[in-house]
C-alpha positions as CSV (number, residue, x, y, z in Angstrom):
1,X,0.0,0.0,0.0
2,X,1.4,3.5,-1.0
3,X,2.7,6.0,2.0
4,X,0.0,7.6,3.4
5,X,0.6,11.7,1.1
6,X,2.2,12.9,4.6
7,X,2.2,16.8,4.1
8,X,-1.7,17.2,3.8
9,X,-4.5,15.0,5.0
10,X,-6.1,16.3,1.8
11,X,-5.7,14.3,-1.4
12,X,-6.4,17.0,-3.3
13,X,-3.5,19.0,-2.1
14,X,-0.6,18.7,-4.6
15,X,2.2,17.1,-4.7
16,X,5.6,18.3,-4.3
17,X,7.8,16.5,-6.8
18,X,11.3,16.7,-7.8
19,X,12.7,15.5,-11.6
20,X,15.5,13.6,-12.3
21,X,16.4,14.3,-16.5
22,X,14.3,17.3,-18.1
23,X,15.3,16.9,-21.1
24,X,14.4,14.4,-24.5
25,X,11.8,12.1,-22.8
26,X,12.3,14.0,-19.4
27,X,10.7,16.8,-21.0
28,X,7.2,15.2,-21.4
29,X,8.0,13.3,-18.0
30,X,8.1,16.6,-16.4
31,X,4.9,17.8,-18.0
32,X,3.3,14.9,-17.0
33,X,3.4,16.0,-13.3
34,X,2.8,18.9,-13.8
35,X,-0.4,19.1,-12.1
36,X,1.2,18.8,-9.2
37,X,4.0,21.4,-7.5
38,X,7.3,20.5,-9.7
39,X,9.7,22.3,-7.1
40,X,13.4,20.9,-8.2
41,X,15.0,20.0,-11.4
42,X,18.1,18.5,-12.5
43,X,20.1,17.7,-15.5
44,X,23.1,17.0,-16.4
45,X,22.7,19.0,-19.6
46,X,21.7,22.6,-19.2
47,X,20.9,22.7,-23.0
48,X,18.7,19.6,-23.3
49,X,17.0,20.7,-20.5
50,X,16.0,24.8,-21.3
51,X,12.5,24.2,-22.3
52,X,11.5,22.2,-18.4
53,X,13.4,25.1,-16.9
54,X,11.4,27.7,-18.8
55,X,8.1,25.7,-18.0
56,X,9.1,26.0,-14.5
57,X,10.9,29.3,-13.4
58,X,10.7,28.9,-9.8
59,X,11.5,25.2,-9.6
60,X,15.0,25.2,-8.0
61,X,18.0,24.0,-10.4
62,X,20.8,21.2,-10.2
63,X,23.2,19.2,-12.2
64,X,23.8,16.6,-9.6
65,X,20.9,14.6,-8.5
66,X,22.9,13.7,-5.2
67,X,23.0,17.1,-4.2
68,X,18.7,18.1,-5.3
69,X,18.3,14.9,-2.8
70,X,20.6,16.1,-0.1
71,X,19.2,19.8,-0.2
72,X,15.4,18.7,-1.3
73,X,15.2,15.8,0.7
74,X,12.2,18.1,3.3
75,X,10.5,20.2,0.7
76,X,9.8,17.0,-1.9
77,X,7.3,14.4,-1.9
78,X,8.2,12.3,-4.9
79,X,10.7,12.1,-7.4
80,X,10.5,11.1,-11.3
81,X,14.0,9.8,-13.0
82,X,14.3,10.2,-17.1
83,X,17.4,9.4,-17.0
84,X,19.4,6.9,-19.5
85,X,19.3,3.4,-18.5
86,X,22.7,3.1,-16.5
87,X,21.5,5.5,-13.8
88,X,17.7,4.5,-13.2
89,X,18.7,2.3,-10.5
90,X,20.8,4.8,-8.3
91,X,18.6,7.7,-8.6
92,X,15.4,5.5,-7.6
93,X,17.0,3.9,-4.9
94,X,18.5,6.9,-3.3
95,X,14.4,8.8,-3.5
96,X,13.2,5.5,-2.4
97,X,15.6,5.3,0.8
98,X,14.8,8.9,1.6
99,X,11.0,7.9,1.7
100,X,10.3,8.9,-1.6
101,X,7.4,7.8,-4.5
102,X,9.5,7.0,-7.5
103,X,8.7,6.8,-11.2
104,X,11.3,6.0,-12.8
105,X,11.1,5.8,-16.8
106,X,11.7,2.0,-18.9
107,X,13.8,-0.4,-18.1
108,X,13.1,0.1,-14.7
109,X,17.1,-0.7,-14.3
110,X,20.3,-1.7,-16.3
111,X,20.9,-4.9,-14.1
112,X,18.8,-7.5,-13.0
113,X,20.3,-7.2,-9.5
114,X,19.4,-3.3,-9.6
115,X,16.1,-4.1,-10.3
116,X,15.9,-6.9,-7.6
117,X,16.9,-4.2,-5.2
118,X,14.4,-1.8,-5.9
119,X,11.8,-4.6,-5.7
120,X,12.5,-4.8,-2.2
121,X,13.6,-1.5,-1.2
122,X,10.0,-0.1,-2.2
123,X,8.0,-2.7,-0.4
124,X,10.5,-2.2,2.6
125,X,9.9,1.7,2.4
126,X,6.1,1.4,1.3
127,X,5.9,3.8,-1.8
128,X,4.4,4.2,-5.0
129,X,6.1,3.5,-7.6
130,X,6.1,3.9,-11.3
131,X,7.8,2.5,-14.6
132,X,7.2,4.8,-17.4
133,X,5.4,2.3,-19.8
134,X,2.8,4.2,-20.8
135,X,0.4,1.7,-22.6
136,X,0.1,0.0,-19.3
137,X,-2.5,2.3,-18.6
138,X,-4.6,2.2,-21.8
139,X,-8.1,0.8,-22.7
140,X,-6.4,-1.3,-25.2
141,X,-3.8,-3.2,-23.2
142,X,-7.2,-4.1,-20.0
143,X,-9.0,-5.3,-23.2
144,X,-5.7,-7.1,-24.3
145,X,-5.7,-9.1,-20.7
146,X,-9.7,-9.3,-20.5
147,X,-10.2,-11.1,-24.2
148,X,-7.4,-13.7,-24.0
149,X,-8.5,-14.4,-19.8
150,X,-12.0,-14.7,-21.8
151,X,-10.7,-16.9,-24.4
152,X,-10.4,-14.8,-27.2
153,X,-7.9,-17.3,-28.8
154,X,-8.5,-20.4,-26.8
155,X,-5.4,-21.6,-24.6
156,X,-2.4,-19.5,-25.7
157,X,0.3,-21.7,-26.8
158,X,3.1,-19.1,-28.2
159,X,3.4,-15.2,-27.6
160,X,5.3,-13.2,-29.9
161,X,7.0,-9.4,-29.9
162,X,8.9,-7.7,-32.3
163,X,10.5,-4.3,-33.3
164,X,12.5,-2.5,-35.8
165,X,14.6,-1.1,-32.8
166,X,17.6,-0.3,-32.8
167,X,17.5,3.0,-34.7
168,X,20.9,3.5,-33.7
169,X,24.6,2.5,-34.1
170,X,24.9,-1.2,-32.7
171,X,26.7,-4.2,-33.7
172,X,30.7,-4.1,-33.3
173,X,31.1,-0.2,-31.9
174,X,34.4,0.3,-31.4
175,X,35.1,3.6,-29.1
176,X,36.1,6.8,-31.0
177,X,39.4,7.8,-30.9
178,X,39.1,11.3,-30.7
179,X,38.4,13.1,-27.4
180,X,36.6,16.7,-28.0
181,X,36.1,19.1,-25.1
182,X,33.1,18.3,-22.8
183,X,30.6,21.3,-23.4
184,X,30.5,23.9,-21.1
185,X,26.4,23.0,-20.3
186,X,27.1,19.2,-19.4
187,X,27.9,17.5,-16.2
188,X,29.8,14.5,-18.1
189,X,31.1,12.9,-14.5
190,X,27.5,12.8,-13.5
191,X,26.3,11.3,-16.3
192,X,28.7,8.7,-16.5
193,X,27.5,8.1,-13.3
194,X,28.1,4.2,-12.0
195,X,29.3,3.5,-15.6
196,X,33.4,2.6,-15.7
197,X,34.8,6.0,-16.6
198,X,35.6,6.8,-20.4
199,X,35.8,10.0,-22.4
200,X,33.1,12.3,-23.3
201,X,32.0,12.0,-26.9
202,X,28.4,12.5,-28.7
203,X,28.3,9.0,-29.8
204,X,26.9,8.4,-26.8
205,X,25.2,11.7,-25.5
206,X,22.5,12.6,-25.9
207,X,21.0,10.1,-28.1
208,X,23.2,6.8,-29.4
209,X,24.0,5.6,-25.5
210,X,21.3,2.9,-25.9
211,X,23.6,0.8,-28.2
212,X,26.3,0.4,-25.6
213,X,26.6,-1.8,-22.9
214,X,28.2,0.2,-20.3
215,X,25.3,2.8,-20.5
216,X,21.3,1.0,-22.6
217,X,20.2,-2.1,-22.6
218,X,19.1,-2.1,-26.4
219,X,16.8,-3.1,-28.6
220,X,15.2,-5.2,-26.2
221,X,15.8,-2.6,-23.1
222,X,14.1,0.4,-24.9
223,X,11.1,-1.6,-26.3
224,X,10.4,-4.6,-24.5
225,X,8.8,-3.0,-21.3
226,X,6.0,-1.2,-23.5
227,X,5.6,-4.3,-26.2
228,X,5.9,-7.5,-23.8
229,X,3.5,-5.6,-21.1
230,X,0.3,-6.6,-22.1
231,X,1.4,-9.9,-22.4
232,X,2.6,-10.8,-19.1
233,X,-0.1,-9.0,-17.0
234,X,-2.2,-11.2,-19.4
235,X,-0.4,-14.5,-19.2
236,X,0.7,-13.8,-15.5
237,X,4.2,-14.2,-16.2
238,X,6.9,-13.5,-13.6
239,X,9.9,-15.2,-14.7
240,X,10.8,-17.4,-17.0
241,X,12.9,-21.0,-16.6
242,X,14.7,-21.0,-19.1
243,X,16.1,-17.5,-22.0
244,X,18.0,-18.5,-25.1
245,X,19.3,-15.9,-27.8
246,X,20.4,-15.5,-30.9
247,X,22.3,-12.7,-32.4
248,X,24.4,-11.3,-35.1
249,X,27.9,-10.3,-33.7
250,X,28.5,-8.4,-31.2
251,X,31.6,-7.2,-28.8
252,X,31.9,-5.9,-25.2
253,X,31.4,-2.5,-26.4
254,X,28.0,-2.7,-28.0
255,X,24.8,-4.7,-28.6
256,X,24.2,-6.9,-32.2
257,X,21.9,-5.4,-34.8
258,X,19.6,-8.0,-34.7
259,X,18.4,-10.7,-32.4
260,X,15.5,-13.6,-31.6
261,X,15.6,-14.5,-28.1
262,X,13.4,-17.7,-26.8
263,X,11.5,-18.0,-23.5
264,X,9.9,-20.6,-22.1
265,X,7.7,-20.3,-18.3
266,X,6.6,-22.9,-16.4
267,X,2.6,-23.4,-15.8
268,X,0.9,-21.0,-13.8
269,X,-1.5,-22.3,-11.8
270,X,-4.3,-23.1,-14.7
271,X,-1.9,-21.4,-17.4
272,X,-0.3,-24.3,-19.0
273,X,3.7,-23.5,-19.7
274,X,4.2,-21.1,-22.5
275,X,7.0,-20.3,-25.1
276,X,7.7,-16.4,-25.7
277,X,9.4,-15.0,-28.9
278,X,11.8,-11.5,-28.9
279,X,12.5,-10.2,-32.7
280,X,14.6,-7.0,-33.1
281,X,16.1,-5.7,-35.9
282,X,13.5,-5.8,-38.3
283,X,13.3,-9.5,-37.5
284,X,9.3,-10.6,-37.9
285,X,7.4,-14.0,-36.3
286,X,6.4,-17.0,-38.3
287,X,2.8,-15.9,-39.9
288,X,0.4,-18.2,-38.0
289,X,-2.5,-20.3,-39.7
290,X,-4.8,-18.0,-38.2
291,X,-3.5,-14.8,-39.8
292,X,-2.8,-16.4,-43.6
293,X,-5.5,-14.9,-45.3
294,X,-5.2,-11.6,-44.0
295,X,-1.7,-12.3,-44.9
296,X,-2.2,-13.3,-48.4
297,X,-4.7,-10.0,-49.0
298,X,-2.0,-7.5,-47.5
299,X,1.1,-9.0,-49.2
300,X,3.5,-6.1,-51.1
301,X,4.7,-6.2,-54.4
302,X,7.7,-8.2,-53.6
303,X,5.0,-11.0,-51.6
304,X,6.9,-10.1,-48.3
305,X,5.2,-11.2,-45.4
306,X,3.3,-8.5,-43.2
307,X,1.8,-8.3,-39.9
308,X,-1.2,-5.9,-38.9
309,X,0.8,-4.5,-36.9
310,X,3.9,-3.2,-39.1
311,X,7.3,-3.4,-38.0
312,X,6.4,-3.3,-34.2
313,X,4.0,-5.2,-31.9
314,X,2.7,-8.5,-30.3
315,X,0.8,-11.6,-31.2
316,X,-1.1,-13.9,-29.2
317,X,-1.0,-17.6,-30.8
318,X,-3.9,-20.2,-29.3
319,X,-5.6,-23.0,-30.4
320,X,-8.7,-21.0,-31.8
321,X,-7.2,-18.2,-33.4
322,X,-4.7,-15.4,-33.0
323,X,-4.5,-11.8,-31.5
324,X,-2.5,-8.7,-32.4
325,X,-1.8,-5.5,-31.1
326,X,1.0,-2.7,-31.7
327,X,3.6,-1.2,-29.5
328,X,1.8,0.0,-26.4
329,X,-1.3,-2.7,-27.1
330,X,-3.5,-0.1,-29.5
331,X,-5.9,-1.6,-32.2
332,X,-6.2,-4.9,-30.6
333,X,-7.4,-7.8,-33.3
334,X,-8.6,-11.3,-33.6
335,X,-8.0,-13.9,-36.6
336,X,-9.7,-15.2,-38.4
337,X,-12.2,-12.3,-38.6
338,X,-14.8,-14.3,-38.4
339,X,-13.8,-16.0,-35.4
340,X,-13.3,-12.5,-34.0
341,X,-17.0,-11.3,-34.7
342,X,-17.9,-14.3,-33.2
343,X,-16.0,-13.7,-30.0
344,X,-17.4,-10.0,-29.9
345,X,-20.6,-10.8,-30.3
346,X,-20.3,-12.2,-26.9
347,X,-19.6,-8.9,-25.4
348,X,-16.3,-9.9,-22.9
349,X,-17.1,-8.5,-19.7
350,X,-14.8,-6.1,-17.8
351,X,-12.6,-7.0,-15.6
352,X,-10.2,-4.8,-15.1
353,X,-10.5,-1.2,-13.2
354,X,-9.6,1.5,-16.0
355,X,-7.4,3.9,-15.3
356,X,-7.5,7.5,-14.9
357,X,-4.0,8.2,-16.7
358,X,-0.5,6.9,-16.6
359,X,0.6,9.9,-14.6
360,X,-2.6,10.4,-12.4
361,X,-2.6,6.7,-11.3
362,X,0.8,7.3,-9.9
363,X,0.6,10.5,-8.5
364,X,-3.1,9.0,-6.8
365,X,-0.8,6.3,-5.6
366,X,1.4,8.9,-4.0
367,X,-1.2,10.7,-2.3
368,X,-2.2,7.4,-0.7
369,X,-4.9,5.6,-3.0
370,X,-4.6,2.3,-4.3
371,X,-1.7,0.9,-5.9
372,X,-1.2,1.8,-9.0
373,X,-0.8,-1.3,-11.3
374,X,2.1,-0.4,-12.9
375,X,4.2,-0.2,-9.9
376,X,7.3,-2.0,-9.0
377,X,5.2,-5.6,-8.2
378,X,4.7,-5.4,-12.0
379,X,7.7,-3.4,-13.6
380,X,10.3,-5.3,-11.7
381,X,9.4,-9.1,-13.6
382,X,8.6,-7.1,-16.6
383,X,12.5,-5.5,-16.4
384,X,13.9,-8.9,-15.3
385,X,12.3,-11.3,-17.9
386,X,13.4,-8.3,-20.7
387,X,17.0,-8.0,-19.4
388,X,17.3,-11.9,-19.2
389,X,17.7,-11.9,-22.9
390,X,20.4,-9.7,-23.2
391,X,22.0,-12.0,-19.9
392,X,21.9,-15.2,-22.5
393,X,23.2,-13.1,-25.5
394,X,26.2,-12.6,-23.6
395,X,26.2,-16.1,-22.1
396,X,25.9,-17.3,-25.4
397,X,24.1,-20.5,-24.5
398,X,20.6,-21.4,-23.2
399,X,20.3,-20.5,-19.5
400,X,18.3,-22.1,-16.9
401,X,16.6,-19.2,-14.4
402,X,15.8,-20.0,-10.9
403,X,14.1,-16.3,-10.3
404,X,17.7,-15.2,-8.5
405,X,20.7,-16.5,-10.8
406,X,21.0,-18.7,-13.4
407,X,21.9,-22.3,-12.4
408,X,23.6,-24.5,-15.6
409,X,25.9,-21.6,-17.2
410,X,28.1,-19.9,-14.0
411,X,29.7,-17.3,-16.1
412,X,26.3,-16.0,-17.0
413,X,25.6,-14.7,-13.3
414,X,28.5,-12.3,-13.8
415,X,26.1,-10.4,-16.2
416,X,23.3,-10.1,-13.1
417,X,25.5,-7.0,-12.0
418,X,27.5,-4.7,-12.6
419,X,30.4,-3.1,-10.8
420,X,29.8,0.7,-10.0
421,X,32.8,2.7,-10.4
422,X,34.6,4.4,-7.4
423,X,32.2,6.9,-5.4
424,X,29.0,5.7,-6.6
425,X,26.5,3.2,-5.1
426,X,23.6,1.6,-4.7
């Protein structure tokens, strides 16, 4: 249960709420909450982040979150953290020891042991939490859940995601040799952060870091927590047993180009065991017997495949037909089409509360309402399970996953964590 909104008994009274990255998807993180009192802001990058500070004038400035949390730390009820993926953890977990509700945009973390961490550190602390996937809270992704829990498809035997992800340099990076002068607006030590130290360059700030290992996660890191959502709220996943990838090449610097990684989960309860499919690189999913007529009709000239979709989204595969839905679960369908009228016609009952906003749901949280279902319960699996493909691509074998490590490939548990350089921690 969220922390009772301790500086009014009113939970009408707003919010006072810090934000960690203002700039790129900051920016619109920042406007999110902005309903509420937005009091502090921080960036590393002065530049990036003009257009919050504008919005804002009286919100109080940093470049160093460590410092807005030391100084803040009695003026602020909650904390947001658009940051890149190498210093979600950190940021979250220092709010989160001082007490604070946390949203934290996706992955919720760069580790699977960060994100085990946080887990625990905000049941321990008791407050809301948020990871920014903002389809969670759509009409689209409830009906998602609510159709296949109603049999839309019959018993889901397969689930698969894809993406055209990366749009940005991976595959073999080799670090630039050149070394130009840090710019006057950017804090590059604190955005280096826990990240082994290296020289500044814009191949990796303030857009390409998601293609390196030291800093993203990847393909599978940026989309994975908005495509694979839907699909395990729906099919209750919460860790698989076993994660096999395959990839083009890659090296310690960077992530491949392209990928398929494999799941496979135990039964759950009623849920018999399921097999899970991750394409990236433009990579698309076997066209099921359920979708070849809609296949055959929407063929292009060259009698390439398609998927209703396009080049992102998520199928549901069962033994009655098939269901598809883009990115963040919009325009959910069923094949055949006339299985799908047939289902509709039978007007699937709600079963899910909706929700009054991606935002409002966490800052109703904060102020002591109900959970919000996006919280950490929910984002922490979803993080894990994503992040476990990128564990076996650098394993480079099948791995077997115990929910803690991995128990047939020992080298594999070094990729669990990370080592955080020299004055930074958890």
């Amino acid at each position: 249960m969220a922390q009772r909104y301790a500086r009014g008994e009113s939970p009408n009274e707003k919010l006072n709420i810090a934000c960690i990255g203002c700039g790129g998807k900051g920016e619109s993180d920042v406007g999110g909450v902005s309903s509420q009192n937005v009091v502090a802001l921080c960036d590393v990058d002065e530049g990036k982040a003009a257009k919050s500070f504008e919005r804002h004038p009286h919100a109080k400035r940093y470049n160093d979150w460590r410092v807005m949390l030391d100084k803040e730390a009695n003026n602020i009820d909650a904390v947001t953290v658009s940051t890149p993926d190498h210093t979600h953890a950190p940021a979250s977990m220092a709010a989160i020891q001082l007490g604070k509700h946390v949203y934290v945009q996706k992955p919720m973390t760069h580790s699977i042991f960060e994100a085990q961490k946080l887990i625990a550190a905000a049941q321990e602390k008791k407050v809301a939490t948020q990871m920014g996937n903002q389809g969670h809270a759509s009409e689209d992704t409830r009906r998602i859940c609510e159709w296949l829990w109603q049999g839309a498809v019959g018993t889901v035997k397969e689930v698969h995601f894809w993406t055209n992800r990366p749009i940005w340099p991976q595959g073999l990076l080799e670090r630039p040799k050149d070394t130009p002068a840090v710019p006057k607006e950017l804090n590059w030590d604190v955005w280096l952060g826990p990240a082994p130290e290296r020289a500044y360059h814009p191949c990796y700030h303030p857009f390409a870091w998601r293609g390196w290992w030291d800093f993203g996660c990847g393909a599978i890191g940026d989309m994975a927590c908005h495509i694979m959502d839907a699909g395990v709220w729906a099919m209750k996943l919460t860790g698989p047993c076993t994660v096999e990838a395959l990839a083009t090449h890659f090296n310690a610097e960077g992530f491949p180009r392209k990928s398929i990684i494999s799941y496979e989960f135990p039964a759950r309860g009623e849920l018999p065991p399921l097999k899970v499919y991750w394409y990236d690189g433009g990579e698309l999913p076997p066209v099921p017997d359920a979708l070849d007529e809609w296949v055959h009709e929407n063929q292009d000239e060259n009698k390439r495949n398609k998927l209703p979709t396009g080049d992102n989204g998520q199928m549901y595969v069962g033994d009655k037909g098939a269901l598809t839905a883009g990115t963040y679960g919009e325009g959910p369908k069923l094949f055949p089409e006339p299985w799908g009228k047939e289902f509709l016609a039978t007007n699937p009952k709600q079963m899910i509360p909706r929700s009054p906003g991606h935002y409002e749901e966490w800052i109703q949280a904060c102020k002591g309402g109900d959970p919000n279902s996006g919280n950490f319960d929910h984002a922490g699996p979803l993080t894990i399970t994503a992040l476990l493909g990128n564990v076996a691509m650098r394993a480079g074998e099948k791995v077997n996953w115990d929910g803690q490590k991995i128990t047939n490939v020992g080298k594999a548990n070094e990729y669990l964590q990370r080592e955080y350089r020299k004055g930074w921690t958890l």
